[in-house]
N, C-alpha and C positions, 0 to 999 in steps of 0.2 A: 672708771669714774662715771657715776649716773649722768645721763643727759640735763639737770637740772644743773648740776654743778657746773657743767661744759659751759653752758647759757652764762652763769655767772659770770665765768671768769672771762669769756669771750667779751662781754659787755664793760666789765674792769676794763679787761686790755685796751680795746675800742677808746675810750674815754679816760685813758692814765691820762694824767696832767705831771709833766718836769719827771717823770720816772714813776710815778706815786702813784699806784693802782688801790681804789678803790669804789665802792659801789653808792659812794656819796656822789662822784661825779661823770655818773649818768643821768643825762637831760630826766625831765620831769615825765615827757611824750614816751620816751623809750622805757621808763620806768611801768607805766599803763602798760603798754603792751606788755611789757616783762610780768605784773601781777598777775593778766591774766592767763599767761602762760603756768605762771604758779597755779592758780588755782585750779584750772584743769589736770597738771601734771596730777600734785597729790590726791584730788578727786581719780584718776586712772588708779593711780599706784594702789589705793585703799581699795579700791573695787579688785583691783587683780590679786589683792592680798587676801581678800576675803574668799575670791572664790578658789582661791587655793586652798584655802583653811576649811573649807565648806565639804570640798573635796578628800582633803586629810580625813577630819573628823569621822566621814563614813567608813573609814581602811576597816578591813577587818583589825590589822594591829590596833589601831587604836582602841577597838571595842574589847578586844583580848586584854592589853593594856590598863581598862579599866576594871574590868573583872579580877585580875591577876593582882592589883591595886587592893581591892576590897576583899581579896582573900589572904591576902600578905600581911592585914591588921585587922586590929580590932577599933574600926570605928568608933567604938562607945567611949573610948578613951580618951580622943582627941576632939578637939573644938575645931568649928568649922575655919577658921584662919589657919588653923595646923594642919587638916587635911589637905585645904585649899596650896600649901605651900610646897604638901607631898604631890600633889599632879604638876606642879609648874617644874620641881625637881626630877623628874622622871622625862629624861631625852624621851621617850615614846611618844606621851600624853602632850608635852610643852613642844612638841615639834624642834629637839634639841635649841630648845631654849627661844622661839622665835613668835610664840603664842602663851600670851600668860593668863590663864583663867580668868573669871571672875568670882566672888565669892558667890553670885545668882546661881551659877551654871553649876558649881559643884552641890549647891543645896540641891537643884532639881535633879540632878544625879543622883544623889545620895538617896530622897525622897522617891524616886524614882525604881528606885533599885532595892527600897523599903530596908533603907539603913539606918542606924540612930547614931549622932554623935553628942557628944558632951556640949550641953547649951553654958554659957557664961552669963552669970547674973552679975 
């Protein structure tokens, strides 16, 4: 169980009223302190998820991944939402499923990599 969660329920418990846990009746005071323990938490978590991703991204696999991507089709065929949909389906590229592209990042790829795909009018 993440430590965020832990904090919750600790706080429930603390302040049940007649058996009845929940996060309505924790004082107002306790609740401050509890936001800004929120806010710092997922401020942490984002930042460790990024430079985890930052670190992926450089794997040789993943640059092998993209190559192997862009020689397995033919670009030209597909629209950038289709392509975009083929790297998030690929365990390699989506970090089995835990990093979902954006349509930005696969345009500068593609552009990048001097591929053409199908534009939608």
């Amino acid at each position: 169980m993440s430590p965020f969660v832990t904090k919750v329920r600790q706080l429930e418990d603390k302040y049940a009223h007649d058996g009845k846990v929940s996060f309505m009746y924790v004082p107002e005071s306790e609740c401050e302190k509890f936001y800004q323990y929120r806010d710092w938490y997922f401020a942490h978590q984002e930042k460790a998820g990024n430079e985890h991703w930052m670190k992926y991204a450089r794997t040789k696999a993943y640059h092998t991944a993209i190559k192997d991507l862009f020689n397995r089709i033919d670009t030209r065929k597909y629209t950038l939402d289709e392509i975009t949909k083929m790297f998030d389906s690929d365990p390699v590229l989506s970090n089995h499923g835990h990093h979902i592209h954006e349509n930005s990042s696969v345009h500068a790829l593609l552009v990048k990599n001097g591929q053409e795909w199908r534009h939608v009018r």
